[in-house]
C-alpha positions as CSV (number, residue, x, y, z in Angstrom):
1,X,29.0,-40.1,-5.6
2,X,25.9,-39.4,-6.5
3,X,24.8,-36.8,-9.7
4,X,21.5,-34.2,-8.8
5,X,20.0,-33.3,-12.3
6,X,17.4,-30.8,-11.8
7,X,15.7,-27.7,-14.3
8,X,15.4,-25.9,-11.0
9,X,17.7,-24.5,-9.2
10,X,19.0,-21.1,-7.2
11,X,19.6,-18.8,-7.3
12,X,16.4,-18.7,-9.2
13,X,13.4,-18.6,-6.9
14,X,10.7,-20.8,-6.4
15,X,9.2,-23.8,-4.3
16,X,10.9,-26.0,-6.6
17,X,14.4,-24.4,-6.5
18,X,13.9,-24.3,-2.8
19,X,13.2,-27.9,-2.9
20,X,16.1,-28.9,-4.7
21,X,18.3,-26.6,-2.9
22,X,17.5,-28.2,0.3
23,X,17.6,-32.0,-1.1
24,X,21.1,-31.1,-2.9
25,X,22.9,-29.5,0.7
26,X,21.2,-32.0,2.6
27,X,22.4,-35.0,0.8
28,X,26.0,-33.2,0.4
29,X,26.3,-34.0,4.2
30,X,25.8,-37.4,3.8
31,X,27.4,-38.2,0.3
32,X,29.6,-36.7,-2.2
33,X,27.3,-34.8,-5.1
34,X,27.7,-33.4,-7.9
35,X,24.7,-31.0,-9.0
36,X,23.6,-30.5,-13.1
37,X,21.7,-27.1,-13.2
38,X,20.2,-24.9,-15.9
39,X,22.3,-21.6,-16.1
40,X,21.6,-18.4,-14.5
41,X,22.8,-15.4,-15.3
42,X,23.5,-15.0,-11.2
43,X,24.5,-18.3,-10.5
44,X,28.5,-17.5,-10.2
45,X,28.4,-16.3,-6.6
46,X,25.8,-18.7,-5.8
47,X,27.6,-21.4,-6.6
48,X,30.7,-20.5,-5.5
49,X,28.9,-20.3,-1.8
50,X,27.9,-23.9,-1.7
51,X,29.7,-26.9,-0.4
52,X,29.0,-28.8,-3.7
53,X,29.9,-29.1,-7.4
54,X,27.6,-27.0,-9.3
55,X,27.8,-27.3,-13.0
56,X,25.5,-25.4,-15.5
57,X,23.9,-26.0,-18.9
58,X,22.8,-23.1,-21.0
59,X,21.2,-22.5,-24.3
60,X,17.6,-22.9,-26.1
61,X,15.2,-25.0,-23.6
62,X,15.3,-28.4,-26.3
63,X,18.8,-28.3,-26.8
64,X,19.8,-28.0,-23.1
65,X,18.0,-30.9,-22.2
66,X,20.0,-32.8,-24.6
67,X,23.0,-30.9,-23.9
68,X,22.5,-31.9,-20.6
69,X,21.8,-34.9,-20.7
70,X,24.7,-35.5,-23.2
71,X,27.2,-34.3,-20.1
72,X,25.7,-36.1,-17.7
73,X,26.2,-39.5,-19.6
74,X,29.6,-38.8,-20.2
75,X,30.5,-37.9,-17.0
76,X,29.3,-40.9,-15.7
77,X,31.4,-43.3,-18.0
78,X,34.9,-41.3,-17.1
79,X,33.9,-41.8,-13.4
80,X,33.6,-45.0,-11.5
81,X,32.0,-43.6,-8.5
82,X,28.9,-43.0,-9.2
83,X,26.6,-44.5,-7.5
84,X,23.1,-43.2,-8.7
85,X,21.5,-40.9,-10.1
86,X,18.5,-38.6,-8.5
87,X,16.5,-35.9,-11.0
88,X,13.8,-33.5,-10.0
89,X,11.8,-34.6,-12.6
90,X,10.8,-37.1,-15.1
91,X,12.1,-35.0,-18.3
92,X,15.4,-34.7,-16.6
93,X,16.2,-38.6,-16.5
94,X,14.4,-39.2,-19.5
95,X,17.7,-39.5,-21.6
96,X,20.3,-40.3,-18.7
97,X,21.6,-43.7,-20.2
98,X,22.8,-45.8,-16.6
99,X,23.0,-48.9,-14.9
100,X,23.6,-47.0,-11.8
101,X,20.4,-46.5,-9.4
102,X,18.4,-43.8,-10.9
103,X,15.7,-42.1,-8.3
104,X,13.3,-39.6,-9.8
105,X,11.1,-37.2,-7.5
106,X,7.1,-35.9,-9.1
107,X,5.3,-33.2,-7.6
108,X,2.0,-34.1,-9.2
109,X,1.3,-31.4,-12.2
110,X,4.1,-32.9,-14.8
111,X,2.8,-36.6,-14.3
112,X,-1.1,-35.1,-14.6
113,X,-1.1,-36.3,-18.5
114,X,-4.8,-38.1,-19.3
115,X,-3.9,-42.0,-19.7
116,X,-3.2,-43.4,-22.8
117,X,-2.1,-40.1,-24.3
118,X,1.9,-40.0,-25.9
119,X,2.5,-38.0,-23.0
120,X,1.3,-40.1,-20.4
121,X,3.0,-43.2,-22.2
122,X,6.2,-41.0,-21.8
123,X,5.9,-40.5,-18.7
124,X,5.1,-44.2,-17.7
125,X,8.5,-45.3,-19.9
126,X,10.8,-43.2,-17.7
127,X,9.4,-43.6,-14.0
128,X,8.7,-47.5,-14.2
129,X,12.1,-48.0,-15.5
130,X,13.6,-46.3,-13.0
131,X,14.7,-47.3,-9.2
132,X,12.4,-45.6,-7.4
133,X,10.0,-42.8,-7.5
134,X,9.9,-40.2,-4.5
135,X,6.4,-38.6,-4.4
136,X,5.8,-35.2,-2.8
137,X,2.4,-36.5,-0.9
138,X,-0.1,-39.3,-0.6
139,X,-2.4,-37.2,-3.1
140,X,0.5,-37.7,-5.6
141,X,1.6,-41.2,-4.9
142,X,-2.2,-42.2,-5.8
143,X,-2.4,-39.9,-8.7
144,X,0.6,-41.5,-10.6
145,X,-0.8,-45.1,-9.3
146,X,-3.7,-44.2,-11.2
147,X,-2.2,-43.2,-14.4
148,X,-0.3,-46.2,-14.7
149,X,2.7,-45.9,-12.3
150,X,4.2,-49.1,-10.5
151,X,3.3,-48.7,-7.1
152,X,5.9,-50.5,-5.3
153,X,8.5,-48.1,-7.0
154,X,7.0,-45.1,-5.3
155,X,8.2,-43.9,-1.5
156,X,6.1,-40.7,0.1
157,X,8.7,-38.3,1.1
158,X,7.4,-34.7,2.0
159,X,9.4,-31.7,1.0
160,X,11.8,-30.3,3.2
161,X,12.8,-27.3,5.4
162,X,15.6,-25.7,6.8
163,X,15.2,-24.0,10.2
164,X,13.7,-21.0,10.7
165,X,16.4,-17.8,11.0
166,X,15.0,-15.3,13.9
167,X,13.3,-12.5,12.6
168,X,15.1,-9.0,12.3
169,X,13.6,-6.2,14.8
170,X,13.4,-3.7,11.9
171,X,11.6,-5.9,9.8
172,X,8.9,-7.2,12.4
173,X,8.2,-3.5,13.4
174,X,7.7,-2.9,9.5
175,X,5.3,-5.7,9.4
176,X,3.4,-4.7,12.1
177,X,3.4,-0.7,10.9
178,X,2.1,-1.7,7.3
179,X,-0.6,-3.8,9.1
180,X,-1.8,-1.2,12.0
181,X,-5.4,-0.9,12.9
182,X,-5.9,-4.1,11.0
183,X,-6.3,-7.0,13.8
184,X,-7.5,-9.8,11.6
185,X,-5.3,-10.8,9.5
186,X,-5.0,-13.6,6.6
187,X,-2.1,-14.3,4.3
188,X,-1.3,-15.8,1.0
189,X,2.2,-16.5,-1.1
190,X,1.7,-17.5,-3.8
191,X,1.8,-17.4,-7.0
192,X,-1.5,-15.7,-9.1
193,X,-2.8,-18.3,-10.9
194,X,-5.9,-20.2,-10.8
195,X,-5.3,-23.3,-9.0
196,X,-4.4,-20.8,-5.9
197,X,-7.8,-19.7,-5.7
198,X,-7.4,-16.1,-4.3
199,X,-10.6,-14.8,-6.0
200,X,-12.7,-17.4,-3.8
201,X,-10.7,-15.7,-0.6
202,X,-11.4,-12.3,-1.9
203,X,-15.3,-13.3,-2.2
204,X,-15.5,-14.6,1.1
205,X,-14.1,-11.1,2.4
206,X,-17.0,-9.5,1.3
207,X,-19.3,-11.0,3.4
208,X,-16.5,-11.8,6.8
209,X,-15.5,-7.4,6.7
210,X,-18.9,-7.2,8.2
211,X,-18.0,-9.5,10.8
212,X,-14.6,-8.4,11.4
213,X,-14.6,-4.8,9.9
214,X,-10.8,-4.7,10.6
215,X,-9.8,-8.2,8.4
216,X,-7.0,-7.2,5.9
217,X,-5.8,-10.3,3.3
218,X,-1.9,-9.5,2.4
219,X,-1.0,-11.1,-1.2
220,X,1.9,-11.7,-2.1
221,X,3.3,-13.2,-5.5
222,X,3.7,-12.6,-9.1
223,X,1.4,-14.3,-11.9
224,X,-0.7,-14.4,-14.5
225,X,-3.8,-13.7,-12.7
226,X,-2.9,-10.6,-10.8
227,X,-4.6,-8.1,-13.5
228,X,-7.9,-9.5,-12.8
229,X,-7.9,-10.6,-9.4
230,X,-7.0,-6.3,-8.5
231,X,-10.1,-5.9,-10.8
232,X,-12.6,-8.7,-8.8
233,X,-11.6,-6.5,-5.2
234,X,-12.0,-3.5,-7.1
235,X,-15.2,-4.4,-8.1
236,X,-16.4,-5.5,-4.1
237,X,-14.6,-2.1,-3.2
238,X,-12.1,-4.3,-1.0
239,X,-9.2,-1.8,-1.5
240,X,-9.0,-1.1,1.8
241,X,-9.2,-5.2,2.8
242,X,-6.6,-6.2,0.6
243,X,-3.0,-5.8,0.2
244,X,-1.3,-6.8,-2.7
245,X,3.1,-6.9,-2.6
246,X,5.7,-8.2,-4.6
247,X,9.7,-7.0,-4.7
248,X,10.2,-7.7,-1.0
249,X,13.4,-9.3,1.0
250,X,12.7,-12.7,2.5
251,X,13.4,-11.4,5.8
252,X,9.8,-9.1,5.4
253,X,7.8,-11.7,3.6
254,X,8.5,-13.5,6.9
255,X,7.8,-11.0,9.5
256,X,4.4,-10.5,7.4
257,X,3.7,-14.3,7.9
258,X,4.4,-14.2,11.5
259,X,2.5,-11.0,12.0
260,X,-0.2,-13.0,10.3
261,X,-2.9,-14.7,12.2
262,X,-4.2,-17.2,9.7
263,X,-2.5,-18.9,6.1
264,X,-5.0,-19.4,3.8
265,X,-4.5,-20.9,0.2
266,X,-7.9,-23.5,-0.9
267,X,-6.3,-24.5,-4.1
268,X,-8.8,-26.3,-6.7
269,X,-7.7,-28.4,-9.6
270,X,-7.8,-25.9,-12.5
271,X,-7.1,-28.3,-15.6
272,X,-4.1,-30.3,-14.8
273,X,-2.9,-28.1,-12.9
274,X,-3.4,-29.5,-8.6
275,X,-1.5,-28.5,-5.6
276,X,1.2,-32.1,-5.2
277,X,1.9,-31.0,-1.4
278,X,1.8,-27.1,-0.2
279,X,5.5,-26.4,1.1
280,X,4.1,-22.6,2.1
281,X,1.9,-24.0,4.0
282,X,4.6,-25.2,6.4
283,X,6.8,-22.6,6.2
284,X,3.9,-20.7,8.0
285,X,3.2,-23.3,10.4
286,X,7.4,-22.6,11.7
287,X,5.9,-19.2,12.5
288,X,3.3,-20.6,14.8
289,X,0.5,-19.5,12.0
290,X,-1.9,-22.7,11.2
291,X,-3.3,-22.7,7.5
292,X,-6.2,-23.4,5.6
293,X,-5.6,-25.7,2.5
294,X,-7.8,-26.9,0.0
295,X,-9.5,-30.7,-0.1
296,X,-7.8,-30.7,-3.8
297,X,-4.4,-32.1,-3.5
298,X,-1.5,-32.7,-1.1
299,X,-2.7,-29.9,1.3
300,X,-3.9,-32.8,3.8
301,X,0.1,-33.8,4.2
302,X,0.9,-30.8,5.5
303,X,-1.9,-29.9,7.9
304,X,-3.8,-31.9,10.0
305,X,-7.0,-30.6,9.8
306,X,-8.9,-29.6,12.6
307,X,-5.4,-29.9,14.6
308,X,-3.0,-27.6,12.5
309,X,-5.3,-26.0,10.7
310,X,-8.3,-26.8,8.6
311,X,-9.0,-28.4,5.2
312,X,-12.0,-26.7,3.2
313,X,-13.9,-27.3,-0.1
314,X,-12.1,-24.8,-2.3
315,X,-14.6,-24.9,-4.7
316,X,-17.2,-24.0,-2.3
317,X,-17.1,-20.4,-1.1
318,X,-19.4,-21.3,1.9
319,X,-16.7,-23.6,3.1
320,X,-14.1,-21.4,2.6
321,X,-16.4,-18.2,4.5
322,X,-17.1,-20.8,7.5
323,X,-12.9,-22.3,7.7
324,X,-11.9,-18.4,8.2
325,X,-14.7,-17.6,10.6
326,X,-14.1,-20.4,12.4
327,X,-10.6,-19.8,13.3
328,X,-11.3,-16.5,13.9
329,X,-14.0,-17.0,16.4
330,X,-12.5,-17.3,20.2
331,X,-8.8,-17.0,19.4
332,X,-9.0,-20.6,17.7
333,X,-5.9,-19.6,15.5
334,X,-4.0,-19.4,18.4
335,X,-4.4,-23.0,19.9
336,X,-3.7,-24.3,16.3
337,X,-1.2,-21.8,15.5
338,X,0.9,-23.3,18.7
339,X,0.2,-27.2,17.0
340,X,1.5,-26.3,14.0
341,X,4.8,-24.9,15.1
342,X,5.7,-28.3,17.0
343,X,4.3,-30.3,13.9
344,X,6.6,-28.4,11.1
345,X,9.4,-29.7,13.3
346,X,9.1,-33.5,11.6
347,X,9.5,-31.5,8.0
348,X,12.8,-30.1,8.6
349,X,15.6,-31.9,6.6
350,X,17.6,-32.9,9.1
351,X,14.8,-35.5,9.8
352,X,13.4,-35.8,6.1
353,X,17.0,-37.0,4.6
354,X,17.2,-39.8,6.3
355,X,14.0,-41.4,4.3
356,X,16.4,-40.7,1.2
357,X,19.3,-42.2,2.8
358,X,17.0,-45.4,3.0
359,X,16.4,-45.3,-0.7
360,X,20.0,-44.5,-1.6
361,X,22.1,-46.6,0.6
């Protein structure tokens, strides 16, 4: 048996609840698990749905990661059959006190601490004295290499997917009524924040609506940075260029990505804060719609550039101006919108759980 201790989790939503989600029913196929997860208010009929054993851990944030870590311990010494243990994230094995195999997976930001800080020195404690390390991307594999990391510890396992459901009629014909008239047609989920770098996209629209006077840019997300990037397209008088959405089913944020011709997100590094891999990225590329990802980060793991889709300076707006217009130009979307749907294929989890069977067995 082997115990999954993560901090995310559905039903809440996110990349890295969608991550662990995947990881969790994929290895349940293969092993017997038993997941630790913080509490939801929702998470009854969730759980209740899955295959697994799903227990939660409430309270204040400090005390649940004791709490947690406290019933993970002790359910390890009343059971015999565990066989390892395999946490989303360094903070989460931090105080998991085993002999058993003990796997920990980083993403990139919560490892990003400057060396020689008490952080970074925390950090460093946990992952080389664990098993092994499972790094989101080559970008992130180096990154903890150079802060201190042993690198014969660390494995490069991509994130997963799970096939892609057909669309629903009603939905597609929604997508394509909301984007009528409009021909070209970028995309974005994400969150608003600015390691994304929507305000770079939105500057570059200035100038490419003269080109392409019917080019609409859908956002959609939550975040910080919302407030002011409305303000910067209010500012170019982009209203009409740029449509901003939130509170939608799955099923239409899907139909608007395959309605889509192009998936654009050139993160930057914005403090500590640097794109480990790009999962969306992917998830576009099942739709047939190749991306453009920033040189900053794991984007290069998920697209091949000048194959799947391209990867651009995200720091320079000319680059970012020139990546859109060049995909635009003759259809080129097209060609690499067909290469990325057969590459996403090598992501799904069918495939990527076998690298963790590897580590594990």
């Amino acid at each position: 048996m082997y115990l999954v201790v993560t901090r995310s989790f559905p039903p809440e939503l996110g990349g890295m609840q969608n991550l662990m989600w995947g990881l969790s029913n994929s290895l349940s196929k293969h092993f017997m698990i038993k997941v630790f997860a913080d509490f939801h208010k929702d998470h009854k009929n969730y759980d209740n749905s899955v295959s697994f054993s799903v227990e939660r851990i409430g309270g204040f944030k400090l005390f649940k990661k004791y709490r947690k870590a406290y019933l993970v311990n002790e359910f390890i010494k009343k059971n015999k059959n565990i066989e390892g243990v395999v946490a989303d994230h360094w903070k989460s094995i931090e105080l998991i006190k085993t002999n058993k195999k003990k796997i920990c997976l980083i993403h990139s930001k919560e490892i990003n601490h400057e060396k020689g800080t008490n952080l970074n020195k925390r950090v460093l404690k946990v992952l080389n004295n664990v098993d092994h390390i499972v790094s989101n991307s080559k970008y992130t594999k180096d990154l903890a290499i150079n802060l201190g990391v042993i690198a014969n510890k660390i494995s490069v396992i991509n994130p997963g997917i799970d096939p892609v459901k057909n669309l629903d009629e009603t939905s597609l014909k929604n997508a394509e009524k909301l984007l009528k008239g409009k021909k070209t047609r970028l995309i974005t989920v994400s969150r608003y924040d600015k390691r994304k770098n929507h305000e770079k996209v939105i500057m570059a629209l200035r100038n490419l609506k003269e080109l392409y006077p019917d080019i609409i840019y859908t956002c959609i997300g939550y975040g910080e940075e919302e407030e002011n990037i409305k303000k910067l397209v209010k500012e170019l008088n982009l209203d009409s260029h740029v449509l901003f959405l939130k509170d939608i089913s799955q099923n239409f944020k899907n139909a608007l990505i395959a309605k889509s011709n192009i998936f654009i997100m050139p993160s930057i590094i914005h403090k500590k804060s640097v794109e480990g891999f790009g999962i969306a990225f992917v998830e576009a590329a099942q739709y047939g719609i190749p991306s453009i990802g920033g040189k900053d980060g794991g984007a290069s793991d998920a697209i091949i550039h000048n194959k799947t889709g391209l990867i651009c300076d995200g720091n320079n707006l000319d680059e970012i101006y020139s990546s859109i217009n060049e995909l635009i130009n003759n259809n080129k979307f097209l060609e690499f919108g067909k290469n990325a749907k057969e590459h996403a294929n090598i992501f799904l989890w069918d495939k990527v759980i076998n690298s963790y069977k590897k580590i594990l067995q």
